[in-house]
BAKOLDREN-842196 format. One record per residue: x, y, z of N, C-alpha, C, O in turn; residue number from 1; residue in one letter. Coordinates in pm, whole numbers, plus 50000, padded with zeros to 5 digits. Layout:
BEGIN
(rec (X Y Z) (X Y Z) (X Y Z) (X Y Z) NUM "A")
...
***
This chain:
BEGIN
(rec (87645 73889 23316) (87570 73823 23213) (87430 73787 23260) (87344 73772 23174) 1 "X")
(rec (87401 73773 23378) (87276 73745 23423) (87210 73803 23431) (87096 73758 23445) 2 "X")
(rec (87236 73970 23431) (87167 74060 23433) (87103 74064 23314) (86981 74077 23319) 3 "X")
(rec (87165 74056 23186) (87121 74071 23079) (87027 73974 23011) (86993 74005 22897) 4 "X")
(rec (86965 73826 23078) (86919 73765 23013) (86763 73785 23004) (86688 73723 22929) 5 "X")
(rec (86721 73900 23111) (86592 73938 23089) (86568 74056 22979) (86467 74101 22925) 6 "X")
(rec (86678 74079 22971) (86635 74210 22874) (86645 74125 22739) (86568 74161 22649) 7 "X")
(rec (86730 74018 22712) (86731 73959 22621) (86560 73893 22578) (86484 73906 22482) 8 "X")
(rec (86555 73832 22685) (86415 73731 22662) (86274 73856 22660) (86157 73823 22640) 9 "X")
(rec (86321 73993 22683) (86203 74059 22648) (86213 74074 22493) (86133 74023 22415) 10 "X")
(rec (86320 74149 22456) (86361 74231 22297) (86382 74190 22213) (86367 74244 22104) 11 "X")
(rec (86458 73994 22248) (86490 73949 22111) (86378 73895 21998) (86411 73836 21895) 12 "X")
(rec (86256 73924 22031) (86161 73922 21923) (86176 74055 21831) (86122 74061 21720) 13 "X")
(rec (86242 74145 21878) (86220 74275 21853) (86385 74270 21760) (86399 74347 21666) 14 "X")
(rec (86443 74220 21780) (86576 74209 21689) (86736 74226 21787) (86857 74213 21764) 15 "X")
(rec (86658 74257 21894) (86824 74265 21952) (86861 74111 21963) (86793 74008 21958) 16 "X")
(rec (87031 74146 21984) (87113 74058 21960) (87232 74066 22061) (87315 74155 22042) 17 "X")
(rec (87247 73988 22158) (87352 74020 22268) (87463 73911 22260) (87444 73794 22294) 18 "X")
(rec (87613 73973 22200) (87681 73879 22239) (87809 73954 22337) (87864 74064 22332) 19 "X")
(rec (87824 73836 22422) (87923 73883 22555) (88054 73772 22525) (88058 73659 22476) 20 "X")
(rec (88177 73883 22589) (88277 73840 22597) (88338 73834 22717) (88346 73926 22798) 21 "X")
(rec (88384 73714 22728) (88444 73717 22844) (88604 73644 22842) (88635 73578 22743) 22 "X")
(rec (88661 73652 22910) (88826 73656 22940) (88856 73486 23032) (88947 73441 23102) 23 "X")
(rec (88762 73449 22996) (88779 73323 23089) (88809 73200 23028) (88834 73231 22911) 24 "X")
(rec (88825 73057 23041) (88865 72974 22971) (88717 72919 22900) (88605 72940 22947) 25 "X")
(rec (88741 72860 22802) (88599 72806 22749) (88513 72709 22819) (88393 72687 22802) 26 "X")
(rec (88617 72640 22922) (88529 72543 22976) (88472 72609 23135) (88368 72589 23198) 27 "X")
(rec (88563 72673 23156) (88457 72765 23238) (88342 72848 23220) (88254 72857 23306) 28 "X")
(rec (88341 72908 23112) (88236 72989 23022) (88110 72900 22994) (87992 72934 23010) 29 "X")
(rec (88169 72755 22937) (88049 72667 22908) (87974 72652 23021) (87856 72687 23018) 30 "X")
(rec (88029 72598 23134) (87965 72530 23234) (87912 72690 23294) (87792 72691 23320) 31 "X")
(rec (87971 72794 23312) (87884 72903 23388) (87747 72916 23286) (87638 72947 23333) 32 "X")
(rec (87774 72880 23101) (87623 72934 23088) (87570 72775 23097) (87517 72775 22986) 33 "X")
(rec (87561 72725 23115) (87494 72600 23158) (87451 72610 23261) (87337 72565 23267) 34 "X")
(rec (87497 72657 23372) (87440 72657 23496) (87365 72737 23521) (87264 72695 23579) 35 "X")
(rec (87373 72905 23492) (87298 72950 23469) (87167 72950 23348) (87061 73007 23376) 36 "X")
(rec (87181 72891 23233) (87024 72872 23160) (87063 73016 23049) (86975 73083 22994) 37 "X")
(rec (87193 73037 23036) (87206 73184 22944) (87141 73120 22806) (87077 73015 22796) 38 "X")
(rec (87173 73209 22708) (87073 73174 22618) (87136 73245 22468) (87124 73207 22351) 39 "X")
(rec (87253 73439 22566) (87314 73480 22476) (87455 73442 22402) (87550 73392 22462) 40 "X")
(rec (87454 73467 22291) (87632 73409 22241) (87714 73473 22338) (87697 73574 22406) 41 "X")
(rec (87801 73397 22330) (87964 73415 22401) (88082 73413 22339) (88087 73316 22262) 42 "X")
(rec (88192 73486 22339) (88293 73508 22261) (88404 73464 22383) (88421 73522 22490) 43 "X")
(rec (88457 73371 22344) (88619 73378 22449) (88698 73475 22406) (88704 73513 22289) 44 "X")
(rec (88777 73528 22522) (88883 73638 22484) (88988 73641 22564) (89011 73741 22633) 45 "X")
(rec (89065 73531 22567) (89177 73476 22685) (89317 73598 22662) (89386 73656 22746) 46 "X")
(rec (89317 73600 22537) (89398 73717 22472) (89366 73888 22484) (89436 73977 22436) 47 "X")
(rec (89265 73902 22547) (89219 73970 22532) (89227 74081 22406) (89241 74203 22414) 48 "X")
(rec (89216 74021 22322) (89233 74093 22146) (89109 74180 22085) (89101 74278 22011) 49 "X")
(rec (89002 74082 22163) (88861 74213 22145) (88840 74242 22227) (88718 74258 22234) 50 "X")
(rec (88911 74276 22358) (88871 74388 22476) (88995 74515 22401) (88991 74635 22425) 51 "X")
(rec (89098 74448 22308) (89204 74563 22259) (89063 74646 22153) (89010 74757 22161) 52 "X")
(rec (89045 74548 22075) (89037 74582 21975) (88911 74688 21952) (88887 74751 21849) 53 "X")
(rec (88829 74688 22093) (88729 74785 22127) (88723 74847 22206) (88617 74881 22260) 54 "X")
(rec (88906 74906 22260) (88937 74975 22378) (88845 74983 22505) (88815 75097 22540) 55 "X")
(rec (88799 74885 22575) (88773 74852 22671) (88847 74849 22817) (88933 74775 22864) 56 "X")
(rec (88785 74945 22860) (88885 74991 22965) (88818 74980 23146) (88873 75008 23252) 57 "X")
(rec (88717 74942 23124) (88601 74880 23260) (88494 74811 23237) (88413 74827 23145) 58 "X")
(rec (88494 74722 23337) (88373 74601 23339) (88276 74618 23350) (88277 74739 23327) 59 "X")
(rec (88184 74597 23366) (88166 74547 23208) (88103 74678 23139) (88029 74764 23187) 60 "X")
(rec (88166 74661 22989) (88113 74744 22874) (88049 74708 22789) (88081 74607 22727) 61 "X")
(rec (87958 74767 22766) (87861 74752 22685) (87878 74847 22542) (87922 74963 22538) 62 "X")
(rec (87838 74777 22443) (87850 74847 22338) (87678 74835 22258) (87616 74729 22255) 63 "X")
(rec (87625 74970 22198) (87501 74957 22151) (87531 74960 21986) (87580 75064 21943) 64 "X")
(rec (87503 74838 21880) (87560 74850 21795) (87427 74876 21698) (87340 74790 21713) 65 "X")
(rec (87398 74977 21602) (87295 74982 21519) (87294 74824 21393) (87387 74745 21372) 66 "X")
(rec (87190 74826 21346) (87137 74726 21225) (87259 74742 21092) (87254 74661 20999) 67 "X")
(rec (87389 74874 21093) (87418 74917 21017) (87552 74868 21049) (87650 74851 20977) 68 "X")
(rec (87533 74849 21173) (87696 74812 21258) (87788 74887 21280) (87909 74868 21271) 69 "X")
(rec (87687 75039 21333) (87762 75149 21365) (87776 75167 21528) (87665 75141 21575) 70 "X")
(rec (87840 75190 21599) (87823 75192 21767) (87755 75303 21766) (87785 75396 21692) 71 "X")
(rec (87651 75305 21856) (87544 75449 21895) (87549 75451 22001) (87497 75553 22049) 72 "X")
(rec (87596 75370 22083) (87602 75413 22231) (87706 75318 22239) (87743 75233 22158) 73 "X")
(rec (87767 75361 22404) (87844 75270 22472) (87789 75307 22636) (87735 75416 22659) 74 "X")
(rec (87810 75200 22746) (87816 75220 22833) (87878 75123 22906) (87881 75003 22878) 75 "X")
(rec (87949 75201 23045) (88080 75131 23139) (88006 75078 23280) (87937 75165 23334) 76 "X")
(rec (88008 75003 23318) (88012 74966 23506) (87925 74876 23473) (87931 74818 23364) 77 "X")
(rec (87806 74846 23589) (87696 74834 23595) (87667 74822 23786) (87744 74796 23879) 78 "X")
(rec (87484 74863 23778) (87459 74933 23903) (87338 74941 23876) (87283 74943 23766) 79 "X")
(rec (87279 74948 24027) (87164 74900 24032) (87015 74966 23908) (86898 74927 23913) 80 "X")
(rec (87057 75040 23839) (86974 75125 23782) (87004 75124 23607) (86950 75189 23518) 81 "X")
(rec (87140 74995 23600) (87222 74965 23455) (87065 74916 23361) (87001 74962 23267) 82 "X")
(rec (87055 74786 23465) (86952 74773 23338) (86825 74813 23271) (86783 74770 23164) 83 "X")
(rec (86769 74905 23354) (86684 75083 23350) (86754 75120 23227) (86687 75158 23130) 84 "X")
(rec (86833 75115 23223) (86916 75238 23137) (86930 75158 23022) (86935 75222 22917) 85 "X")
(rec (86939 75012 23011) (86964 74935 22891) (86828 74923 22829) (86811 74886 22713) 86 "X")
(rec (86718 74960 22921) (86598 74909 22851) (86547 75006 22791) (86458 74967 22715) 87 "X")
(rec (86567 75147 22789) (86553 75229 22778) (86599 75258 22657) (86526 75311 22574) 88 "X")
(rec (86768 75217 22624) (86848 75199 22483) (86784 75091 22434) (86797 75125 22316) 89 "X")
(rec (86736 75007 22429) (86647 74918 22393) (86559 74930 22295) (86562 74893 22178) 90 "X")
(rec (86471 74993 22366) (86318 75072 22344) (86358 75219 22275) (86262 75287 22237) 91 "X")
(rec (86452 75256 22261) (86463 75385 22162) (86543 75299 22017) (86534 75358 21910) 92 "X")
(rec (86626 75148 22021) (86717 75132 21902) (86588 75041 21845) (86554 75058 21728) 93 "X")
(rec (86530 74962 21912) (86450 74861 21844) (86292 74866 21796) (86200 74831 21870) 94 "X")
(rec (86275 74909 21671) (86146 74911 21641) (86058 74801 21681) (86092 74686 21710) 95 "X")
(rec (85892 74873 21677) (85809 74775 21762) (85763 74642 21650) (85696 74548 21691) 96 "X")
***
């Protein structure tokens, strides 16, 4: 999630919208984005019912969802060159 809060604080004038899920308890979730200064929504998923429900099968996944709420991309892992690659999906989904 930390990775993502710069790409957030560049694009979200631009319309992106990042929300992350994570598998952890809520009060752990709170206090990690508190401590860190996050900024994006968070979804609990103790059930993991929306890691089912969007066949998610490695950490972290990313899903690129159009204005239409169609998935246009997806992508799995992350590595040193992930968020290159997110800014990149970025800058091709989000008009200037």
């Amino acid at each position: 999630m930390l990775q993502l809060q710069p790409l957030l604080d560049e694009y979200e004038s631009r319309g992106l919208v990042i929300i992350t899920v994570a598998a952890d308890s809520d009060e752990h979730i709170k206090e990690f984005w508190e401590e860190n200064g996050l900024e994006m929504a968070v979804l609990s998923d103790t059930d993991y019912s929306i890691s089912s429900s969007f066949d998610v099968r490695g950490y972290p996944t990313g899903y690129f969802i159009d204005r239409e709420g169609l998935i246009v991309d997806k992508s799995v892992g992350w590595g040193g060159s992930s968020l290159k690659k997110w800014i990149e999906k970025a800058e091709k989904l989000l008009p200037e």
